[in-house]
C-alpha positions, 0 to 999 in steps of 0.5 A, spaced: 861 814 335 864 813 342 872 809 341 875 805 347 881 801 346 884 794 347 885 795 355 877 795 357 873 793 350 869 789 353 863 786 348 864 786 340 859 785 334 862 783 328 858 782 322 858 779 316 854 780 309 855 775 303 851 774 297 845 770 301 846 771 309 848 776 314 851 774 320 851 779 327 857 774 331 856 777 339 863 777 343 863 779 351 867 776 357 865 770 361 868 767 366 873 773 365 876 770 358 873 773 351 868 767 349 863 766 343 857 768 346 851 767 339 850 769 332 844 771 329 843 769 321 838 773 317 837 774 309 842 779 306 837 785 303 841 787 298 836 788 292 830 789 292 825 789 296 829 791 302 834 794 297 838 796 303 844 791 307 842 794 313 836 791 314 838 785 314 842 786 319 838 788 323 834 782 322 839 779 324 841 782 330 835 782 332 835 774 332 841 774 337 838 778 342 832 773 341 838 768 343 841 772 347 837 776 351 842 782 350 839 788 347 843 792 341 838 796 338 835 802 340 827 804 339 830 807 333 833 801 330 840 805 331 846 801 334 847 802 341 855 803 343 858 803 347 854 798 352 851 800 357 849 799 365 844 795 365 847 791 359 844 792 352 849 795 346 856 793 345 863 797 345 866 795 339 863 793 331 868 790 326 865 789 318 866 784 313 863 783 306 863 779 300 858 782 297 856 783 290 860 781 283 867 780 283 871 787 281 872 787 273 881 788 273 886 789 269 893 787 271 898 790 267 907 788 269 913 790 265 915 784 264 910 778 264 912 771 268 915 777 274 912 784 275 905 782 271 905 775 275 905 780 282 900 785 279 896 778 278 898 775 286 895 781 288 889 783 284 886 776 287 887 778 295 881 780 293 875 779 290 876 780 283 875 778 276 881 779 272 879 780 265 886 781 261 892 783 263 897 787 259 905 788 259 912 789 254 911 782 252 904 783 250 904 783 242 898 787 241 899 794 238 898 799 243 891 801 239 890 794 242 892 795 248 887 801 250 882 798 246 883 792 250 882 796 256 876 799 254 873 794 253 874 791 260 871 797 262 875 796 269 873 797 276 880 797 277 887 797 274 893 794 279 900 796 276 906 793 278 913 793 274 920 797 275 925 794 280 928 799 285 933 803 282 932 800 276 930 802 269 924 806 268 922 808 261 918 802 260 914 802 265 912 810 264 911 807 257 906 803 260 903 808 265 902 813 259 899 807 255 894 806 261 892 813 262 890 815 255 885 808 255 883 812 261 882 818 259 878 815 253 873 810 258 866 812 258 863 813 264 866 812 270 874 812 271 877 805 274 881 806 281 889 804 279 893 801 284 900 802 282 905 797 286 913 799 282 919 802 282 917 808 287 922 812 284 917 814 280 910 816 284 911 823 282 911 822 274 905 817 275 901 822 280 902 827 274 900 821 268 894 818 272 891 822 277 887 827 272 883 821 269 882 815 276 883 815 282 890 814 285 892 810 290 901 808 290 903 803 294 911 799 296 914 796 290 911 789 290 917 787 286 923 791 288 928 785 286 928 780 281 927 775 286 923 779 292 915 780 292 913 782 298 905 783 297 903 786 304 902 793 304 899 794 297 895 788 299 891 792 305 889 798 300 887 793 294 882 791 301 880 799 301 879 800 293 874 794 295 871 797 300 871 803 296 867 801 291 862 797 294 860 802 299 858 807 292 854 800 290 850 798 296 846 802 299 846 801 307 854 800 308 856 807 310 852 806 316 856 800 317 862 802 315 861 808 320 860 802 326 865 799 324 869 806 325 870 806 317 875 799 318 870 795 314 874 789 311 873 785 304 871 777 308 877 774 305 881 780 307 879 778 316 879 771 313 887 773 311 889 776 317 887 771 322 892 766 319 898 771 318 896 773 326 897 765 328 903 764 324 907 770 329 904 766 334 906 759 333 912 762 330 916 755 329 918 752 323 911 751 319 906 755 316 899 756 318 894 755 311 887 756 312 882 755 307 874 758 307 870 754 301 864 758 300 859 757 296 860 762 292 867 763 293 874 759 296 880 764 300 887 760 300 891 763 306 898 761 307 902 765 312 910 763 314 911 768 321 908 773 318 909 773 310 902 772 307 899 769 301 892 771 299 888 768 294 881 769 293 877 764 288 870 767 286 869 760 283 862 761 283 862 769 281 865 769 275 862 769 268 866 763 267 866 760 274 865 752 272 869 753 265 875 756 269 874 750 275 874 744 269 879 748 265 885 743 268 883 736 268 876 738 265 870 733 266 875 727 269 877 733 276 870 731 279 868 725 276 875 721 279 873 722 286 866 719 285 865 712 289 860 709 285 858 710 277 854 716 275 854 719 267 857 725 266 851 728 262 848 727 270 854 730 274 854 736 268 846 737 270 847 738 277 853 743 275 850 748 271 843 747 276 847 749 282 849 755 278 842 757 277 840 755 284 848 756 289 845 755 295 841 748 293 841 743 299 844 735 296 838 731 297 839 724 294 846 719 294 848 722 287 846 728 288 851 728 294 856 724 291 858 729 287 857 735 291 862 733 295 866 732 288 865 738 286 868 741 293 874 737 292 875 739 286 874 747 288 879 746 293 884 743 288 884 749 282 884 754 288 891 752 291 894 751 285 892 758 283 895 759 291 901 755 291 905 759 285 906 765 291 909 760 297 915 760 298 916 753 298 914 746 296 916 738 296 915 732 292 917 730 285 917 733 278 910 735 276 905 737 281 907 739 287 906 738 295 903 743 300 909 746 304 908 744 312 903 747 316 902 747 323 895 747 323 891 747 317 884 751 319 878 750 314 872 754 314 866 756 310 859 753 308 861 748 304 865 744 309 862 745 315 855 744 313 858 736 311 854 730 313 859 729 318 866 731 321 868 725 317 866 727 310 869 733 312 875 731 314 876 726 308 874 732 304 880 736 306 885 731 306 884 729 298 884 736 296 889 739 301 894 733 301 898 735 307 905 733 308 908 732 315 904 732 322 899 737 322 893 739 326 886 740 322 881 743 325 874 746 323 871 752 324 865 749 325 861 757 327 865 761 321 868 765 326 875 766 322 874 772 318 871 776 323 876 774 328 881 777 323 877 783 322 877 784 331 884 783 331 887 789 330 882 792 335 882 786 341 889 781 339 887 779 347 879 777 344 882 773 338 887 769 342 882 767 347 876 765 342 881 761 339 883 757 345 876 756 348 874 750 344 870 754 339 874 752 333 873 743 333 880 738 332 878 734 327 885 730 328 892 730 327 893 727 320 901 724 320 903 724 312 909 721 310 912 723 304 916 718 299 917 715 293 917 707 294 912 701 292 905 700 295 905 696 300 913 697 303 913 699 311 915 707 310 914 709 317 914 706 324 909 709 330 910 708 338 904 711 342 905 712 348 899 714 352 899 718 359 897 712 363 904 709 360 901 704 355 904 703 349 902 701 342 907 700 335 904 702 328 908 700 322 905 703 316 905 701 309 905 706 302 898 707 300 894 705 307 889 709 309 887 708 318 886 711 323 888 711 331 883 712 336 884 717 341 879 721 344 878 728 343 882 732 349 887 726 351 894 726 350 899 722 347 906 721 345 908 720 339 915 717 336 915 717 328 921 712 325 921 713 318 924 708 314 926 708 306 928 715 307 920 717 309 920 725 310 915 727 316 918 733 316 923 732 323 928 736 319 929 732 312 928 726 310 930 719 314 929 723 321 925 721 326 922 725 332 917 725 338 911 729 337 906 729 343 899 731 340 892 732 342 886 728 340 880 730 335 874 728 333 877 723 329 883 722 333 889 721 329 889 719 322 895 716 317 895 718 311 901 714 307 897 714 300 902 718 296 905 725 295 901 726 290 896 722 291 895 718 284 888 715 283 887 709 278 885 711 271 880 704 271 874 706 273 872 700 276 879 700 281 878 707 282 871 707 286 874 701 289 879 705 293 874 710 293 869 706 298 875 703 301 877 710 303 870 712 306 869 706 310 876 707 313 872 713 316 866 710 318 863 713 312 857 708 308 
């Protein structure tokens, strides 16, 4: 396969493969800038009769030369790369896929609440299953343990533990412990990732590489108070690669494509966020979420410094059980606007299991569907925010960190009624503080913008800026701990003809401030009662100029964090007030 560099790539395919649709993107130059071109969208072949994800991409990319005009096979059904005189082929491929089960893992640390809750933060960058984890706290005997082990019949055992320079026995202790459950495993070994104290690689090479496949990465906890994640993140990506390339028949020739670069989803999702943050490069972080019908991705990147965490929510074999698990039952039924048993709302879950890629028909049906997002969102940031480095608020649940945009992707946000549902749908389950901008990848372009970035950095930048992603709005939140109804914040708009317009705002509204999408204006925030709008501390007042969104700028002063009334009757009145703020009936 041909390889060109950054400089003269001119087009780029980037496929993806899920559980249920194939996707083939199309990226070229128009205009003398990187543009979206189309995408084609087939049937994921995986299973039979096809049983072969390499036809479904051909079907797909077949649908965009239908679109397109542009022609990327060859008589033979064969790539054509690079592209050609009279137009046909491409330069550059880049993969992704989030296909299959989740990988079966065991987590095993030194000590519990520090290294093991490393090897946890990092077996979840991908799509993983975690299905016990091990470590000196552990009060099982050893036979337990390795029994334990077996049992797990793992795909993967990520192993963390040992600061540099520190202790060592325990971890080889451990590590002894793992390769005699490995020797004793039936059938195929596991891959292990081991993520410790690096004075010990050639022990462990000695250990574990007779019985598994061996990959050593950076010690993810060098000290008690340091994690660093990244490097030993890029080859859980590649353990996962690994693995699906021996369960689907088709992805060789694609990783071939790709030049063997393909990427976990999650992985290309992962990176377009860590890639805006160096670009924004201010004092906020860049969060993204991708709410997938099988699954939901938290990035959370500080200039450069990652959070991964990838939820197979629906996946897993106890996906609805572990989403109730917090709050149970009342975590979906109390974002509900109207009355509706739960006997209802548990049917349409577990029948949303047995069909995932349902469509919601009635009022119901939809009510809680949108519910149900809410909550998905909610229980994978609380899986997501132990490993950011900051957050605000009071005791208990705490507040998002500032971010400066947030971008949210997936079907399960995009195919919403309208932008306001999914606009609304990410305030209550994000529950951002500060000013920040939401925009929506409204053609699920992320994740293969990451997978293309280190390929054509120039590509991504001006994809992102060519309107190909949508500004929902601006969405300003003040952070404060007064009475309903107290002024906490004060706002002159200042729009670019010279007008101007004076807001005062009050604890638990909820409003919305025309302004058309592609108009600018300036903002002067004066906070009042020590109100935090993220100007540098509390009290502090600013001036932002924003640009407009589809829902222009939104005013969220209901509370951090947000309280709903446990009164049914009060609770849905405020539901319904909410929607109609939005222009929602």
């Amino acid at each position: 396969m041909m390889t060109t560099s950054s400089l003269n790539t001119e087009s780029l395919l980037a496929i993806d493969i899920g559980d249920d649709l194939t996707r083939a993107i199309l990226y070229d130059v128009a205009g003398g800038l990187y543009r979206f071109i189309s995408a084609g969208i087939s049937a994921t072949t995986s299973f039979t009769p096809d049983s072969d994800v390499g036809e479904g991409v051909r079907k797909a990319i077949k649908q965009l030369r239908e679109l397109t005009g542009r022609n990327l096979l060859d008589s033979d059904g064969n790539l054509i790369i690079p592209s050609q005189e009279d137009g046909s082929g491409v330069d550059q491929v880049a993969v992704t896929i989030s296909i299959g089960l989740p990988l079966r893992a065991v987590a095993v640390g030194q000590i519990e609440n520090i290294s093991l809750e490393s090897a946890c933060r990092l077996a979840v960058t991908t799509y993983t299953e975690i299905i016990d984890t091990i470590s000196l706290d552990d009060q099982r005997k050893q036979e337990a343990k390795i029994d334990a082990i077996i049992r797990a019949q793992p795909d993967v055992i990520v192993i963390a533990g040992g600061l540099e320079e520190g202790a060592w026995k325990s971890v080889v202790n451990l590590l002894e412990m793992v390769g005699l459950a490995c020797y004793l495993l039936p059938g195929k070994r596991p891959e292990v990732l081991y993520a410790g104290n690096q004075a010990l690689h050639d022990e462990i090479k000695a250990l574990l590489d007779p019985y598994v496949s061996l990959q050593l990465a950076p010690n993810v906890r060098p000290t008690l108070d340091d994690e660093f994640i990244g490097t030993a993140q890029e080859q859980m990506a590649d353990i996962f690669r690994k693995i699906k390339l021996s369960e689907f028949s088709g992805l060789q020739e694609l990783d071939e494509w790709a030049g063997e670069k393909l990427l976990p989803t999650a992985t290309g999702f992962g990176r377009i966020i860590n890639f805006l943050s160096k670009v924004y490069n201010g004092n906020k972080g860049v969060l993204g979420i991708d709410v997938g019908v099988s699954t939901n991705t938290i990035a959370a990147a500080f200039r450069g410094d990652m959070v991964l965490s990838v939820y197979p929510w629906m996946k897993r074999w106890d996906g609805i059980k572990d989403l109730l698990a917090d709050k149970g039952m009342w975590g979906i039924m109390r974002w509900l606007p109207f009355e509706i048993t739960e006997d209802s709302v548990r049917d349409y879950l577990y029948n949303r299991i047995i069909y995932p890629n349902s469509i919601a028909v009635t009022r119901e049906e939809m009510a809680v569907e949108l519910a149900l997002v809410r909550q998905i969102i909610r229980h994978a940031l609380s899986e997501a925010r132990p490993g950011m480095p900051m957050a605000l608020g009071k005791s208990g649940e705490k507040n998002l960190p500032w971010f400066e945009p947030i971008v949210a992707s997936g079907k399960l946000i995009v195919d919403m009624p309208t932008y306001a549902h999914s606009l609304l749908t990410i305030l209550d389950a994000l529950q951002p503080s500060g000013v920040t901008t939401i925009v929506l990848d409204q053609n699920n372009l992320t994740a293969s913008l990451g997978a293309s970035a280190t390929v054509n950095p120039l590509m991504v930048v001006q994809v992102i800026e060519s309107g190909a992603y949508l500004n929902l709005g601006t969405v300003i939140s003040p952070v404060v701990d007064v009475r309903r109804g107290t002024p906490i914040l004060r706002i002159r708009m200042t729009y670019e003809a010279g007008d101007e317009v004076n807001v005062e705002v009050k604890q638990g509204d909820l409003e919305i401030l025309p302004l058309a999408p592609g108009k600018s204006v300036r903002l002067y925030l004066q906070p009042l009662h020590l109100a935090d709008i993220g100007m540098g501390g509390p009290g502090r007042a600013g001036t932002v100029r924003v640009m407009g969104g589809v829902m222009g700028i939104v005013v969220d002063a209901r509370g951090r964090p947000l309280q709903l009334p446990e009164d049914g009757g009060r609770r849905r009145e405020m539901l319904v007030k909410w929607l109609k703020t939005f222009g929602i009936e």
